[in-house]
Backbone as a ProteinNet text record, in pm:
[ID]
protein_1_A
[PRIMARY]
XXXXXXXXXXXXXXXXXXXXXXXXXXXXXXXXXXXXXXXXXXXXXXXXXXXXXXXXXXXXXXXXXXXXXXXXXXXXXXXXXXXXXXXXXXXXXX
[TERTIARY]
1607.1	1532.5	1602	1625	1700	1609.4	1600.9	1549.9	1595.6	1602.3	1598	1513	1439.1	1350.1	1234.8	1190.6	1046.9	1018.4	897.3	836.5	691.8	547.5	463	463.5	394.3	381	470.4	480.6	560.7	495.7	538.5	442.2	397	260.5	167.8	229.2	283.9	354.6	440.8	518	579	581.2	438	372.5	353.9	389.3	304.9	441.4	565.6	718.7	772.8	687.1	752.2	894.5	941.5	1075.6	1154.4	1157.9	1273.8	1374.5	1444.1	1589.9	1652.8	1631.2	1679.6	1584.3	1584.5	1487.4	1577.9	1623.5	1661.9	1570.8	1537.1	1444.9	1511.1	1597.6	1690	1687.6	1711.3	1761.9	1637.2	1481.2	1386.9	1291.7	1159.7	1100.7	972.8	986.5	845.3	797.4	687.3	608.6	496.6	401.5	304.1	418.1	383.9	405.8	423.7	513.1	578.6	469.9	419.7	344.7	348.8	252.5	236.1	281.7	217.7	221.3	394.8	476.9	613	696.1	601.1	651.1	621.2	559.8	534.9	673	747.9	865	977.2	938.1	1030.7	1155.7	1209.8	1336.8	1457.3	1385	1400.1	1592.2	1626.5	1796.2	1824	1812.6	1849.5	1737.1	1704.8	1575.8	1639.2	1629.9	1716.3	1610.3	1575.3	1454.7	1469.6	1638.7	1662.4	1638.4	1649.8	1599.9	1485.2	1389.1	1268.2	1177.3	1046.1	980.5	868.3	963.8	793.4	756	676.7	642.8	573.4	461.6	400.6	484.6	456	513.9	662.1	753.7	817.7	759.9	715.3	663	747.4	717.2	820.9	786.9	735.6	715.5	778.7	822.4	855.3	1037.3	1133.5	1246.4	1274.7	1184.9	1199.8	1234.9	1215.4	1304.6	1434.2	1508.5	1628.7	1693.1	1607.8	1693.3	1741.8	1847.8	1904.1	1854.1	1905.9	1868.5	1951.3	1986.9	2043.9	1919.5	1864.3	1719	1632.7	1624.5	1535.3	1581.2	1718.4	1776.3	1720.7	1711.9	1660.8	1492.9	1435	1245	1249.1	1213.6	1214.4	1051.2	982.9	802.8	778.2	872.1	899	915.1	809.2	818.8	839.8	864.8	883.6	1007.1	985.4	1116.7	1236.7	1252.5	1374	1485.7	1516.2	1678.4	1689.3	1551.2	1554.4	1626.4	1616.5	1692.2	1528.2	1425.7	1342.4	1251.4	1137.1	1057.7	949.8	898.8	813	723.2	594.8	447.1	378.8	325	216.2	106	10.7	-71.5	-180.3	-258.1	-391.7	-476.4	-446	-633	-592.8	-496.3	-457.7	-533.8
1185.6	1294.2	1327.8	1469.6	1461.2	1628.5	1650	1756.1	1796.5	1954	1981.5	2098	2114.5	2267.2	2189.1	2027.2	1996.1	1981.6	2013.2	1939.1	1915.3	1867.2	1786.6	1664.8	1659.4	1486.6	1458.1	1329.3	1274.3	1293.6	1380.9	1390.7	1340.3	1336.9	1234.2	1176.2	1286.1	1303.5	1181.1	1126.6	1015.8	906.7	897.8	763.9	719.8	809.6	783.3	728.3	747.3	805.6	632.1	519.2	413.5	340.1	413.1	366.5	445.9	505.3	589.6	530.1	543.8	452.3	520.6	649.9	687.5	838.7	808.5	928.4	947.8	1072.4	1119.7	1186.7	1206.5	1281.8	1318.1	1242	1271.3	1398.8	1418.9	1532.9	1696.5	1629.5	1713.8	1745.4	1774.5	1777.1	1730.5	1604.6	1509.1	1429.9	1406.1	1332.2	1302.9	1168.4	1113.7	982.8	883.6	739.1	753.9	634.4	624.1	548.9	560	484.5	355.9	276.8	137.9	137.5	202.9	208.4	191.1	262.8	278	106.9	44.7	-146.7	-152.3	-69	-91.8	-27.9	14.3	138.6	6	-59.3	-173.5	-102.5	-40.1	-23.5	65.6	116.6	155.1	125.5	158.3	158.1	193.2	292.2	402	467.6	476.8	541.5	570.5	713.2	752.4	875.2	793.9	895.6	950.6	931.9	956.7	1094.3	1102.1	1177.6	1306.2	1245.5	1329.5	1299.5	1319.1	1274.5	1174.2	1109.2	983.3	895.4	817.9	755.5	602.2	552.5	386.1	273	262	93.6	132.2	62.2	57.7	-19.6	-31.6	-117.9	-271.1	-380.9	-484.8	-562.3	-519.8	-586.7	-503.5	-537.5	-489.2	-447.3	-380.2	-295.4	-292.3	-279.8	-249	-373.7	-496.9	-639.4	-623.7	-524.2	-497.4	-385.7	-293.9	-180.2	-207.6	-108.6	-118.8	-17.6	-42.4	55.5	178.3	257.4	376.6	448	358.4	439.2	485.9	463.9	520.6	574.2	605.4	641.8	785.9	831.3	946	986.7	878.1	863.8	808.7	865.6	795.6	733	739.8	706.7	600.1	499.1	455.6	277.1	171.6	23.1	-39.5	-151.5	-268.5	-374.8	-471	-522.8	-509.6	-651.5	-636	-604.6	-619.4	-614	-428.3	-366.4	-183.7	-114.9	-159.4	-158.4	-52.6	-95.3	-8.4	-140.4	-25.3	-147.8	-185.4	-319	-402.9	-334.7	-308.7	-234.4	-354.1	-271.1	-333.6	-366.8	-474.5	-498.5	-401.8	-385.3	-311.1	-325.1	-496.4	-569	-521.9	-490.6	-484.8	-394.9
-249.6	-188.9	-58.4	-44.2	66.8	124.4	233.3	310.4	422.8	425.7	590.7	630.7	763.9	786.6	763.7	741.3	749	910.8	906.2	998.6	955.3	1069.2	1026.4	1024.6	941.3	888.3	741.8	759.1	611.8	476.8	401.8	351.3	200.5	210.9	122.4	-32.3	-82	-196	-231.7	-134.9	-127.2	-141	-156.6	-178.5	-284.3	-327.7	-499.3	-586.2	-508.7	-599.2	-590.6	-641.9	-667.8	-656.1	-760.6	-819.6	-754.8	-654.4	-578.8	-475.7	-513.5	-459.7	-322.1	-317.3	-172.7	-105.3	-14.3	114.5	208	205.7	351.6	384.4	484.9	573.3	723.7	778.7	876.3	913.9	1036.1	1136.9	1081	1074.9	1069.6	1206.8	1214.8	1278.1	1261.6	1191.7	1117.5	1263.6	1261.8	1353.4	1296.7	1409.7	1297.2	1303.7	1215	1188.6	1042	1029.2	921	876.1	677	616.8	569.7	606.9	617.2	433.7	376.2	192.9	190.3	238.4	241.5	201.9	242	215.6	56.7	-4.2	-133.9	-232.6	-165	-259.8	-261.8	-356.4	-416.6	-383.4	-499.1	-530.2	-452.5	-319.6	-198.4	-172.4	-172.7	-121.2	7.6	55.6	120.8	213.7	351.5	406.7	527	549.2	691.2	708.2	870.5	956.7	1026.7	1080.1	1223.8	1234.6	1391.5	1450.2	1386.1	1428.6	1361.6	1514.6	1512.7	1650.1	1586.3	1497.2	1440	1541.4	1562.8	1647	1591.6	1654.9	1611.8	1570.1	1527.9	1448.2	1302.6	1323.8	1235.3	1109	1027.3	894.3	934.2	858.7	919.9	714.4	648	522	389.4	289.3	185.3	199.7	167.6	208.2	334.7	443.8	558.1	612.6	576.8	634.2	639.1	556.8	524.5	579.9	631	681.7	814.8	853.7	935.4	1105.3	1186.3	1296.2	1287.9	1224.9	1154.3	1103.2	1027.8	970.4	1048.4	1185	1241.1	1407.4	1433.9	1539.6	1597	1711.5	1748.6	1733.6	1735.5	1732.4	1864.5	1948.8	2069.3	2084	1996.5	2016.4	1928.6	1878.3	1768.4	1837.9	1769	1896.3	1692.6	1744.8	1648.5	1657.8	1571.9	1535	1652.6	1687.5	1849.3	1715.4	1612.8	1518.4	1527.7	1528.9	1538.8	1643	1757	1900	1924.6	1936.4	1990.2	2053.2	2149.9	2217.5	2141.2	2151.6	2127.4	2096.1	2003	2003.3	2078.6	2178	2264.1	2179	2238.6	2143.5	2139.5	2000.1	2086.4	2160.3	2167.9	2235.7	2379.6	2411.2	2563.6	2616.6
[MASK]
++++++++++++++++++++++++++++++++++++++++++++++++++++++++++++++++++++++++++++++++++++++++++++++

């Protein structure tokens, strides 16, 4: 899946697409947080977000143990995982 000219949110549709081996979404205007469901896309290869304006938590379960900090370069609203090169998510209880 590859796109350009989105913006919004990620959208819903995606979730459903299991067995899909690669997502570009790169160099859009998506914002909103990436979906927690997204740890479920087993067969996942390939996921490039960069630069979009997503923001929250990087996922840290499923595919996403494996990706690299390429996948999500140019989100500047974007905390998780010290291997992402982004900052820490604060906790909520704080």
């Amino acid at each position: 899946i590859g796109a350009r000219f989105l913006s919004g949110h990620i959208p819903q549709q995606l979730d459903h697409m299991v067995n899909v081996e690669a997502i570009d979404l790169s160099h859009n205007k998506l914002l909103g947080e990436i979906p927690k469901s997204w740890e479920k896309l087993r067969h996942i290869k390939v996921l490039d977000l960069s630069f979009n304006l997503l923001e929250g938590e990087i996922p840290s379960g499923g595919k996403f143990a494996n990706l690299s900090t390429e996948s999500f370069l140019g989100n500047y609203a974007l905390c998780g995982a010290r291997k992402f090169h982004v900052p820490l998510c604060l906790d909520k209880t704080e």
